[in-house]
PDB file of N, CA, C and O in Angstrom:
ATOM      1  N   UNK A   1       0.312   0.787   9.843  1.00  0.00           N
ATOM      2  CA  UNK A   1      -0.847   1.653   9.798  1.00  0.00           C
ATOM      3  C   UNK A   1      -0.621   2.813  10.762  1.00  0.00           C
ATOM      4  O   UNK A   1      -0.216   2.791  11.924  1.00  0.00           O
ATOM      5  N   UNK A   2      -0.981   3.817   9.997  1.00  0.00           N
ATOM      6  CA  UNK A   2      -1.069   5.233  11.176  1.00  0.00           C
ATOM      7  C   UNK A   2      -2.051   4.990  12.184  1.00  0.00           C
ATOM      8  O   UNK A   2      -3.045   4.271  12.090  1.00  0.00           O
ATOM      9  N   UNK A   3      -1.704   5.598  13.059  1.00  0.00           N
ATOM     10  CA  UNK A   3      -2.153   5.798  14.645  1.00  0.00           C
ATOM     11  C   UNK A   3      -3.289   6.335  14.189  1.00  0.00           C
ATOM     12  O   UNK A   3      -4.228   5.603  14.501  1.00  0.00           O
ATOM     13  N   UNK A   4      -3.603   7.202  13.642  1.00  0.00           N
ATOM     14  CA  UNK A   4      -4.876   8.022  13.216  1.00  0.00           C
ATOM     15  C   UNK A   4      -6.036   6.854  12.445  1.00  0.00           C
ATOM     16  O   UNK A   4      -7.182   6.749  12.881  1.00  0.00           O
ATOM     17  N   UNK A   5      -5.563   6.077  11.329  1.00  0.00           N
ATOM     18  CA  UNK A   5      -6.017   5.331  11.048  1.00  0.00           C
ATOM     19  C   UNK A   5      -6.746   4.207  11.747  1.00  0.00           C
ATOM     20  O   UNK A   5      -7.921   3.878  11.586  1.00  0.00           O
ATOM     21  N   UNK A   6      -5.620   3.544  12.752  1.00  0.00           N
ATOM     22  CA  UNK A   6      -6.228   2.715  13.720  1.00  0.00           C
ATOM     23  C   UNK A   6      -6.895   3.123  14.791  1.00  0.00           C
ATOM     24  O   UNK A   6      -7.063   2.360  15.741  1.00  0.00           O
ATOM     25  N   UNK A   7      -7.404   4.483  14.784  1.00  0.00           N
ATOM     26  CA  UNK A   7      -8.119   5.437  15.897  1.00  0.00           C
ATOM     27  C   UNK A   7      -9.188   5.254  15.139  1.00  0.00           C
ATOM     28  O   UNK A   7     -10.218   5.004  15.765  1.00  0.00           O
ATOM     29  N   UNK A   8      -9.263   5.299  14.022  1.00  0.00           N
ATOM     30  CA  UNK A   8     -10.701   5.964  13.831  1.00  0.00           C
ATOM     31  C   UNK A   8     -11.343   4.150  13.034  1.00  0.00           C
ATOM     32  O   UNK A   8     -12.562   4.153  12.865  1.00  0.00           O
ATOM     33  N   UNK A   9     -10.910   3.334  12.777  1.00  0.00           N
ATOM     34  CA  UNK A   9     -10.739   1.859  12.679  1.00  0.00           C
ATOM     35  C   UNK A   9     -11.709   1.918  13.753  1.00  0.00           C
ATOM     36  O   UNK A   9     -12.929   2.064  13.680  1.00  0.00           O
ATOM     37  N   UNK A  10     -10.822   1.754  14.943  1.00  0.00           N
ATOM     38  CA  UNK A  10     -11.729   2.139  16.442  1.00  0.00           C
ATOM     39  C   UNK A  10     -12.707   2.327  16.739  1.00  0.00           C
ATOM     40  O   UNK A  10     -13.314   1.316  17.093  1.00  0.00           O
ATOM     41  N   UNK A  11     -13.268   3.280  16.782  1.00  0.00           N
ATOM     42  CA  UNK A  11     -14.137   4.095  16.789  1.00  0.00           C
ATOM     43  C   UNK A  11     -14.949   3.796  15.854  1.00  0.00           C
ATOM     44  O   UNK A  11     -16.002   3.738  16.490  1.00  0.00           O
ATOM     45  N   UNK A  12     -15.343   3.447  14.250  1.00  0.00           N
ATOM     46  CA  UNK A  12     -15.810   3.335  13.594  1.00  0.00           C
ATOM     47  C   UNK A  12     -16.384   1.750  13.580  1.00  0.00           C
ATOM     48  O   UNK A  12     -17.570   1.499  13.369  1.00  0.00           O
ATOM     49  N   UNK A  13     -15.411   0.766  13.825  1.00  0.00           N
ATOM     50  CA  UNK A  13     -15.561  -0.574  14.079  1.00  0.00           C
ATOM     51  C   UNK A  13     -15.360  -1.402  15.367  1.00  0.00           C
ATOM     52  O   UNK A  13     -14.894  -2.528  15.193  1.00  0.00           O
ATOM     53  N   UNK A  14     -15.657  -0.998  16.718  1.00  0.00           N
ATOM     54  CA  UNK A  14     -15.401  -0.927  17.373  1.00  0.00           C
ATOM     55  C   UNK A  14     -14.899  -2.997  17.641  1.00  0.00           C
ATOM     56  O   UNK A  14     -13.973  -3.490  18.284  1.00  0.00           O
ATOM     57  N   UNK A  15     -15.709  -3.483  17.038  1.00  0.00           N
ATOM     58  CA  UNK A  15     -15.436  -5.127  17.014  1.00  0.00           C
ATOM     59  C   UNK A  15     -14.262  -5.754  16.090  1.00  0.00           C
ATOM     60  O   UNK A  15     -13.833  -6.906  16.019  1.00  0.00           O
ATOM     61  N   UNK A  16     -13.934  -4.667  15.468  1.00  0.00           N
ATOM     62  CA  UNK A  16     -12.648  -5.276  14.235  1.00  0.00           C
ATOM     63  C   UNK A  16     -11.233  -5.442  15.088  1.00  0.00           C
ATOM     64  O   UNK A  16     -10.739  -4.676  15.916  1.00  0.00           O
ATOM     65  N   UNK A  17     -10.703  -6.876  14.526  1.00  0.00           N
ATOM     66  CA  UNK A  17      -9.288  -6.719  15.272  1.00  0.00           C
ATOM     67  C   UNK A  17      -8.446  -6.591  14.041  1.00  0.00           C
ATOM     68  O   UNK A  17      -8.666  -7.186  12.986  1.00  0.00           O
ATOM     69  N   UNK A  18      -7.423  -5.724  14.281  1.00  0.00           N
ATOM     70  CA  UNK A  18      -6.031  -5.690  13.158  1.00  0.00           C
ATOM     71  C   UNK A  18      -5.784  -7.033  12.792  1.00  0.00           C
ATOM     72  O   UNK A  18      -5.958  -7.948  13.596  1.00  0.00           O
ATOM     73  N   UNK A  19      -5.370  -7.225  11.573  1.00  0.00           N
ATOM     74  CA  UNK A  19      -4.655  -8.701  10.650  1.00  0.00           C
ATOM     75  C   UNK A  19      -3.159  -7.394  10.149  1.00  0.00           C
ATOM     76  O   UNK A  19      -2.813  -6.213  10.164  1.00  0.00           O
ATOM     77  N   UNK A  20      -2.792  -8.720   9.780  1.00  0.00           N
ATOM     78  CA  UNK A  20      -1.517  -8.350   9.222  1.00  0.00           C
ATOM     79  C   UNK A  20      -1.248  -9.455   7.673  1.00  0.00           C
ATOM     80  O   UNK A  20      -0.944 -10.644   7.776  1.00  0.00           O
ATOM     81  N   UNK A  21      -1.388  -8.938   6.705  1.00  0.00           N
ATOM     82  CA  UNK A  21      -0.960  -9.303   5.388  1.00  0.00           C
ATOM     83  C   UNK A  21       0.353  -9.909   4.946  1.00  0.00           C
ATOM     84  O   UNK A  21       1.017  -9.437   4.023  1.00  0.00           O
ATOM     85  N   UNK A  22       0.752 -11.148   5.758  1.00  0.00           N
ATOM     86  CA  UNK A  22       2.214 -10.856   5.296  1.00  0.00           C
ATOM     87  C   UNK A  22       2.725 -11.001   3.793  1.00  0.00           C
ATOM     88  O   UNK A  22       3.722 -10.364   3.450  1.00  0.00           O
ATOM     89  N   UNK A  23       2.154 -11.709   3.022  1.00  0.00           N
ATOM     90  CA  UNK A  23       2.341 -11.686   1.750  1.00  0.00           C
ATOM     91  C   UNK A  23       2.689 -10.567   0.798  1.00  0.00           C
ATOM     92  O   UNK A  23       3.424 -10.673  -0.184  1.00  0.00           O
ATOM     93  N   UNK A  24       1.879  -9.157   1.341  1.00  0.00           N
ATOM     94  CA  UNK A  24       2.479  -7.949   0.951  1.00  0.00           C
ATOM     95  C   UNK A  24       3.995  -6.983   1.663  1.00  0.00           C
ATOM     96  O   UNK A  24       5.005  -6.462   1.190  1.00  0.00           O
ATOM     97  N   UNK A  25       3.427  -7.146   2.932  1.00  0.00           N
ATOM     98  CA  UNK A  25       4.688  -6.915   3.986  1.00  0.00           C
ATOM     99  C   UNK A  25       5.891  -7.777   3.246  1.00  0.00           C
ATOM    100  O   UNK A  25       6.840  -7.078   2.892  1.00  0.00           O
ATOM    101  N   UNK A  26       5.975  -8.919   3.013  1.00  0.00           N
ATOM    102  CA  UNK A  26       7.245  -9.027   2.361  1.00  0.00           C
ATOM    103  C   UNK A  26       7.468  -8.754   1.187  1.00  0.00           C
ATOM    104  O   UNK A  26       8.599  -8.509   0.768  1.00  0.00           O
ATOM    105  N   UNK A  27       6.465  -8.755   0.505  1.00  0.00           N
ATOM    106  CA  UNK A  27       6.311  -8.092  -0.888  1.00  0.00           C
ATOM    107  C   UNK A  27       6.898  -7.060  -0.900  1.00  0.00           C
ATOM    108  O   UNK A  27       7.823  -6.856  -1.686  1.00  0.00           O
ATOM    109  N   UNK A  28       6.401  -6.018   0.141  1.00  0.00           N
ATOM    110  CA  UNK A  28       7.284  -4.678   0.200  1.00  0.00           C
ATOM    111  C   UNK A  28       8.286  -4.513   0.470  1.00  0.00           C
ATOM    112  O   UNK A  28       8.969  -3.640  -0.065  1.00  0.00           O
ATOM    113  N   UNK A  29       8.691  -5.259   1.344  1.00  0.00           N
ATOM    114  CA  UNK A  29      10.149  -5.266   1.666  1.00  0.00           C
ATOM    115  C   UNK A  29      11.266  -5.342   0.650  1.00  0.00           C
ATOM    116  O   UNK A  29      12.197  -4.636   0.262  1.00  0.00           O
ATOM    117  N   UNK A  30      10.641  -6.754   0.351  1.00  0.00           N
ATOM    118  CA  UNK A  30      11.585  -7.339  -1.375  1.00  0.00           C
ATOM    119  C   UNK A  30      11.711  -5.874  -2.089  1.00  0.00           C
ATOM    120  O   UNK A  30      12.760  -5.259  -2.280  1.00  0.00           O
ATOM    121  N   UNK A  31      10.710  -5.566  -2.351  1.00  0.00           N
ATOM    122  CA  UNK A  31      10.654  -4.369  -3.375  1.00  0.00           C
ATOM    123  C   UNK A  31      11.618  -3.251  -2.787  1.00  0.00           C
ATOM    124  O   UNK A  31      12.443  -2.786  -3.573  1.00  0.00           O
ATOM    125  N   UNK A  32      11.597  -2.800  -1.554  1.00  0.00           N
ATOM    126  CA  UNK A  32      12.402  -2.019  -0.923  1.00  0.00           C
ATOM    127  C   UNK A  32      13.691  -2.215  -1.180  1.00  0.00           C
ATOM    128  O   UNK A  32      14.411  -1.430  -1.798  1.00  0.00           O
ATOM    129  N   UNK A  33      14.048  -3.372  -0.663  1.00  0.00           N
ATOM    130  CA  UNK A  33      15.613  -3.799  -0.784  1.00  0.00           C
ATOM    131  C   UNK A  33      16.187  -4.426  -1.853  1.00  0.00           C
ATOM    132  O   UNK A  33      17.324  -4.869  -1.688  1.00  0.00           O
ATOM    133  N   UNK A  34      15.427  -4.620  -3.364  1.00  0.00           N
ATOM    134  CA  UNK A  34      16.043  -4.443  -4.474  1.00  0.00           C
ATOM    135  C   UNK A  34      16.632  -2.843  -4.756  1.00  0.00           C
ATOM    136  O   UNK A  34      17.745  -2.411  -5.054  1.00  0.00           O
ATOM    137  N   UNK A  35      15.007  -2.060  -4.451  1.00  0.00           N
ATOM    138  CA  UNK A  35      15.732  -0.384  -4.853  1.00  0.00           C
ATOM    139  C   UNK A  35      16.989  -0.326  -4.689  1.00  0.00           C
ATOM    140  O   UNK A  35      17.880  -0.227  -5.532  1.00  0.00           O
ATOM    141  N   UNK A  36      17.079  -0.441  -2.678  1.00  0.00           N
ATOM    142  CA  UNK A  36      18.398  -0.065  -2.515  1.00  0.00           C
ATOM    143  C   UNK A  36      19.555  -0.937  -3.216  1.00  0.00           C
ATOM    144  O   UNK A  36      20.594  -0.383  -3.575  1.00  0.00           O
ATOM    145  N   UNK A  37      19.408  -1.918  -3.348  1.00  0.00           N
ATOM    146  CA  UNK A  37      20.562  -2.760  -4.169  1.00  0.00           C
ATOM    147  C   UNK A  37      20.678  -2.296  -5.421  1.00  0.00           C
ATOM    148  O   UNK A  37      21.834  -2.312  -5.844  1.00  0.00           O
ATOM    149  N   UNK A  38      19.886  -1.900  -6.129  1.00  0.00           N
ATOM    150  CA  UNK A  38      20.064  -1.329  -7.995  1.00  0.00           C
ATOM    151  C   UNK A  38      20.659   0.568  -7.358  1.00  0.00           C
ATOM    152  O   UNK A  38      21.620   1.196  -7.801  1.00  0.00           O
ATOM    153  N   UNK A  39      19.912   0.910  -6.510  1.00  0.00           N
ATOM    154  CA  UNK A  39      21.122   2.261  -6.457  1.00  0.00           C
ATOM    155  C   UNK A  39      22.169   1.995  -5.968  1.00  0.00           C
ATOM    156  O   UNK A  39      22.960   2.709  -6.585  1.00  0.00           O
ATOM    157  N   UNK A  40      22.927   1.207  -4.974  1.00  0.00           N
ATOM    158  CA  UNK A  40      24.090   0.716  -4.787  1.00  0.00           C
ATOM    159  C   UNK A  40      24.800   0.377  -5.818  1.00  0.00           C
ATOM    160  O   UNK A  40      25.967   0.766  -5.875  1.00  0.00           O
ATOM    161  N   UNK A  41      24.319  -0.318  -6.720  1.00  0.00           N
ATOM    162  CA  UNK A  41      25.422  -0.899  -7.907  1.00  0.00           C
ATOM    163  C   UNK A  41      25.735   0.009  -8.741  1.00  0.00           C
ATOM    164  O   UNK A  41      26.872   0.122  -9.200  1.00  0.00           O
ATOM    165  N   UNK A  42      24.523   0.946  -9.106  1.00  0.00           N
ATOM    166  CA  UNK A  42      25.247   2.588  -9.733  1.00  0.00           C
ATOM    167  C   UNK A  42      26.215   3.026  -9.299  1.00  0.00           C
ATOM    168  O   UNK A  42      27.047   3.432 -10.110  1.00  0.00           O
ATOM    169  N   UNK A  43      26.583   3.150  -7.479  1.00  0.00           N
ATOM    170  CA  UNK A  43      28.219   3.351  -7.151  1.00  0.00           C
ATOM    171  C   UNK A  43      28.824   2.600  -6.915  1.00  0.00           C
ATOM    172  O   UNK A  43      29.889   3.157  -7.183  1.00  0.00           O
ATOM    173  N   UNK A  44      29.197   1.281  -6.458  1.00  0.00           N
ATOM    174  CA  UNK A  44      29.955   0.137  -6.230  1.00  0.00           C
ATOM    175  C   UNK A  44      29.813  -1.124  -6.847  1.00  0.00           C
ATOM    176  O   UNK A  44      28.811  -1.562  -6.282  1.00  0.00           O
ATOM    177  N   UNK A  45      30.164  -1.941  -7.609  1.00  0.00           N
ATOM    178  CA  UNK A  45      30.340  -2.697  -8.463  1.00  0.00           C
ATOM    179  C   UNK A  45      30.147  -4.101  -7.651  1.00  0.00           C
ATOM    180  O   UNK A  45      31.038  -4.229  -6.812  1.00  0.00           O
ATOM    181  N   UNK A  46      29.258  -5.147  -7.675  1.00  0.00           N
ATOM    182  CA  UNK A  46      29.027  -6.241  -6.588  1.00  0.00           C
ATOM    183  C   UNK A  46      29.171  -6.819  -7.368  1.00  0.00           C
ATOM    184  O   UNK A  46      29.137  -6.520  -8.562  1.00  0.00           O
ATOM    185  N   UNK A  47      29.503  -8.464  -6.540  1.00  0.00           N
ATOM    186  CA  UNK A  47      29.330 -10.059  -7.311  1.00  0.00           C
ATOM    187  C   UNK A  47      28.024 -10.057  -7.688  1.00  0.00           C
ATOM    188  O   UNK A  47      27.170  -9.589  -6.934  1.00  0.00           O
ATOM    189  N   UNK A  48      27.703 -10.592  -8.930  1.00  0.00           N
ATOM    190  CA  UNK A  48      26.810 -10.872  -9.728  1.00  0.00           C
ATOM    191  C   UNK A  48      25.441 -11.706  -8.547  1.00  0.00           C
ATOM    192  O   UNK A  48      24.243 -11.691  -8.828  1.00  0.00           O
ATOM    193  N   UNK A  49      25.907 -12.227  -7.529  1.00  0.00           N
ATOM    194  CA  UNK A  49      25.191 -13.163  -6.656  1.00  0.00           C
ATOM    195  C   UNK A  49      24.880 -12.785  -5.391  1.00  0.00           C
ATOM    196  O   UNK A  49      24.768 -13.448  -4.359  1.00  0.00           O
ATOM    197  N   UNK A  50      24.745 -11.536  -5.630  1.00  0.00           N
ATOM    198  CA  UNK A  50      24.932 -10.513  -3.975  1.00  0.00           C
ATOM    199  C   UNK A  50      23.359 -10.687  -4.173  1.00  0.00           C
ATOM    200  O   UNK A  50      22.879 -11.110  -3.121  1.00  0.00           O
ATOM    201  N   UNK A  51      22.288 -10.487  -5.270  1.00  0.00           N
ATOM    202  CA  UNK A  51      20.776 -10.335  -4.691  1.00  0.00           C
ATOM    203  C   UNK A  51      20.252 -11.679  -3.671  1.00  0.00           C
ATOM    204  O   UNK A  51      19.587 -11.694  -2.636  1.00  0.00           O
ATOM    205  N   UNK A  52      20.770 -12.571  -4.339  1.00  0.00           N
ATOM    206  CA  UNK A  52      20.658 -13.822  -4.175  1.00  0.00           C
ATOM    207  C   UNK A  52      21.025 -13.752  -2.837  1.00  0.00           C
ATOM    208  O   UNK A  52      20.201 -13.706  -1.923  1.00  0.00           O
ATOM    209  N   UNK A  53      22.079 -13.743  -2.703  1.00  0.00           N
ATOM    210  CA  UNK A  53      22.928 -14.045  -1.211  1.00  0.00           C
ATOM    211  C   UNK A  53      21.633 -13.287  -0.234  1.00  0.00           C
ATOM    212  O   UNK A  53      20.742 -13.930   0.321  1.00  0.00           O
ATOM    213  N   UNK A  54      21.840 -11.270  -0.175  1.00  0.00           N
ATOM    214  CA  UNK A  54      21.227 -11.277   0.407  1.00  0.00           C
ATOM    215  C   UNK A  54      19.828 -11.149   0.682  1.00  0.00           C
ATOM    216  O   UNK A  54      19.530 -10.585   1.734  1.00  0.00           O
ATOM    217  N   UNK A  55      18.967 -11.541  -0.020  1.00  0.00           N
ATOM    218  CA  UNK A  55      17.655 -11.737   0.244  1.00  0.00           C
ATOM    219  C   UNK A  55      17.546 -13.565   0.804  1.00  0.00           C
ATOM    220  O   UNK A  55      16.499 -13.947   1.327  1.00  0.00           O
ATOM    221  N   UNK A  56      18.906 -14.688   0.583  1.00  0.00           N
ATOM    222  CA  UNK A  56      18.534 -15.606   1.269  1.00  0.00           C
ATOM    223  C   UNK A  56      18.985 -15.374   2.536  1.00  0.00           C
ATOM    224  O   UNK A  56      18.359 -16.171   3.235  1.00  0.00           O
ATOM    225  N   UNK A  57      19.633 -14.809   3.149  1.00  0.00           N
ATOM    226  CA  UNK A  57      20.354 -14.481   4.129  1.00  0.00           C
ATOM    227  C   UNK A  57      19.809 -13.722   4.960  1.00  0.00           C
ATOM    228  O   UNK A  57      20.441 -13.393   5.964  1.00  0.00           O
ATOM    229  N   UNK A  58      18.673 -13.321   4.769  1.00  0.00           N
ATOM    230  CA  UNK A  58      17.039 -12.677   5.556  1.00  0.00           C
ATOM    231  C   UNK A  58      16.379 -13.702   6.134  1.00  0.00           C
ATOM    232  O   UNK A  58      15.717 -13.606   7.168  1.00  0.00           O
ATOM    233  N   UNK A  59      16.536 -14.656   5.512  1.00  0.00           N
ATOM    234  CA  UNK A  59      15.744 -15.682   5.734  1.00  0.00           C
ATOM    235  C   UNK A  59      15.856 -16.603   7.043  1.00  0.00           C
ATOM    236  O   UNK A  59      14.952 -17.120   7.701  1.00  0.00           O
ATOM    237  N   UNK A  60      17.452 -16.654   7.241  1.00  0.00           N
ATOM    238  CA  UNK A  60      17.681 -17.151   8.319  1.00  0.00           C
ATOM    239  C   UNK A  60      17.761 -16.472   9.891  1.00  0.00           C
ATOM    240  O   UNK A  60      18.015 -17.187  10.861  1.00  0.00           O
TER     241      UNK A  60
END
């Protein structure tokens, strides 16, 4: 969240505390780091098992 956002959060709600969603946060991520993996394979040619690998390989 922008700084501006959580300013005026602030100010507006002065009793609200920030949460954090992780279900989307990784949601986004995933989504992020497929992109970059499908434009990667347009120039370099990977093992068929590279998504796999590395999205388990986050994990640890």
């Amino acid at each position: 969240m922008s700084p501006a956002f959580l300013a005026a959060v602030g100010e507006t709600f002065p009793e609200a505390s920030v949460t954090v969603d992780w279900f989307h946060v990784v949601q986004l991520f995933t989504r992020a780091l497929d992109e970059v993996r499908k434009s990667e394979a347009k120039l370099v040619e990977m093992p068929a098992a590279v998504r796999w690998a590395v999205l388990c390989c986050l994990r640890c």
